[in-house]
C-alpha positions in Angstrom: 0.0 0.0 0.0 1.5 3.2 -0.9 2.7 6.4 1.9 -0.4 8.9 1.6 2.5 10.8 3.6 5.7 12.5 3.2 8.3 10.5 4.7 10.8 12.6 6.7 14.6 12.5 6.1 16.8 9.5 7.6 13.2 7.4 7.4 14.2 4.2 5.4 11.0 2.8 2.9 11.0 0.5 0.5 10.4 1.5 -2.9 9.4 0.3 -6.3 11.3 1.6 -9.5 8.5 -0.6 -11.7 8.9 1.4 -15.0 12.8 2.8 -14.6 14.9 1.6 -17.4 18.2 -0.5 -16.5 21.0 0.5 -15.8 18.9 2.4 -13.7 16.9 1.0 -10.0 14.3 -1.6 -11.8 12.9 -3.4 -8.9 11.8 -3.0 -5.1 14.6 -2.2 -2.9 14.7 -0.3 0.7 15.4 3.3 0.3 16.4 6.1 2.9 14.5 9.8 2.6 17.1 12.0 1.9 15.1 15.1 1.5 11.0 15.7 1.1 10.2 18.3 -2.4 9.4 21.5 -0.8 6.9 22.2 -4.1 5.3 19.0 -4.1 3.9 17.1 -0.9 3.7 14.2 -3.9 7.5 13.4 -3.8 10.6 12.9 -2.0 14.1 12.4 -3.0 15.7 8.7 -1.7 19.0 6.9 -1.9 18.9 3.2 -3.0 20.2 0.9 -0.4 21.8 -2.4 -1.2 23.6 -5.7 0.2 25.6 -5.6 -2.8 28.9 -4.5 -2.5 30.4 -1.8 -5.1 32.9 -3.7 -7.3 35.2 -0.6 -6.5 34.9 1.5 -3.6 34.0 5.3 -4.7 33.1 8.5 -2.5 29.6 8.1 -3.0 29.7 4.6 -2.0 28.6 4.5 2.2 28.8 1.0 4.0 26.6 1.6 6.6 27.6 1.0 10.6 24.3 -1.4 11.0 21.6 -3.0 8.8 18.0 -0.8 9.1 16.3 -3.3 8.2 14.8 -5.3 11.3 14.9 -8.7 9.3 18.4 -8.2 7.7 20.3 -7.5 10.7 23.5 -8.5 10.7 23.8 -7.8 6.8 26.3 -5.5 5.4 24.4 -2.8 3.9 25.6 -0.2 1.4 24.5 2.9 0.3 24.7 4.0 -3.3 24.8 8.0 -3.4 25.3 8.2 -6.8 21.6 7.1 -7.7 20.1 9.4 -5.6 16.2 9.9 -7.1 13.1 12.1 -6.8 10.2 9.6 -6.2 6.2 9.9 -5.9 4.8 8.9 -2.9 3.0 6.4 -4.6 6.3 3.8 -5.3 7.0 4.3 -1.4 5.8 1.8 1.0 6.6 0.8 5.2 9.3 -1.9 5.6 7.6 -5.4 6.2 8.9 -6.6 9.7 8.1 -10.6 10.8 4.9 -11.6 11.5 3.3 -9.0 9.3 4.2 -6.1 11.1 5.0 -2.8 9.0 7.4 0.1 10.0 9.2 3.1 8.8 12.9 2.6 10.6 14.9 5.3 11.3 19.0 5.8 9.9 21.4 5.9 12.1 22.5 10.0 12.1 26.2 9.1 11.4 25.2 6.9 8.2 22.8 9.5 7.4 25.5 12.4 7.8 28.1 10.0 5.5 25.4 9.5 2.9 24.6 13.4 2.3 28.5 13.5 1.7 28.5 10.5 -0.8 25.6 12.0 -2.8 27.3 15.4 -2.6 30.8 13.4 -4.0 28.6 11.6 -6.7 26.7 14.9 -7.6 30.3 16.5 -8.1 29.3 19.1 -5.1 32.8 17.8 -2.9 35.9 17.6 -4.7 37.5 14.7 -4.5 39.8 14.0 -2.2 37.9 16.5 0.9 37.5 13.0 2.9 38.6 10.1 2.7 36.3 6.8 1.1 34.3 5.1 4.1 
């Protein structure tokens, strides 16, 4: 069912990028709010989260300090700044916990904090070379 709200930044979803075109996001994968459209109540702008490590570590690539996801914990979990995306509500829906439970976990602030400075590195905002890779 999709959000009929605006999810607030650091709030991790999951998302459906049905209709993208690959290379791009094609399928459901959890996402974490980086920013909600100040124009439009009808979008927000995410960053794609993964278990799949980067073949080569970049700036814009964040392994985060623990899973969000309440039934992947323990999973190395990576951010990937560089497909940052402005979404519509409807593709957004609450994180399925066990036993059919649905939630909207938070991001730790210190992943969140690295991931604003990996999508700022991937968006060419940081010159390279301002902070190390994480």
């Amino acid at each position: 069912m999709p959000l009929l709200y605006q999810p607030r930044p650091g709030d991790v979803v999951m998302c459906d990028f049905a209709g993208y075109v690959a290379p791009e996001m094609v399928k459901v994968r959890p996402v974490v709010v980086l920013a909600r459209n100040r124009t439009s109540r009808g979008l927000v702008t995410v960053v794609p989260l993964s278990t799949t490590a980067p073949d080569k570590l970049e700036y814009h690539h964040h392994q985060l300090a623990t899973n969000p996801l309440p039934t992947k914990a323990g999973v190395i979990c990576w951010a990937k700044c560089d497909m940052v995306a402005t979404v519509a509500l409807a593709r957004l829906d609450r994180v399925k916990g066990s036993k059919r439970q649905y939630m909207v976990p938070k991001m730790a602030a210190a992943d969140f904090e690295a991931i604003k400075i990996g999508v700022a590195h991937a968006l060419d905002l940081i010159g390279v070379g301002t902070a190390p890779p994480p």
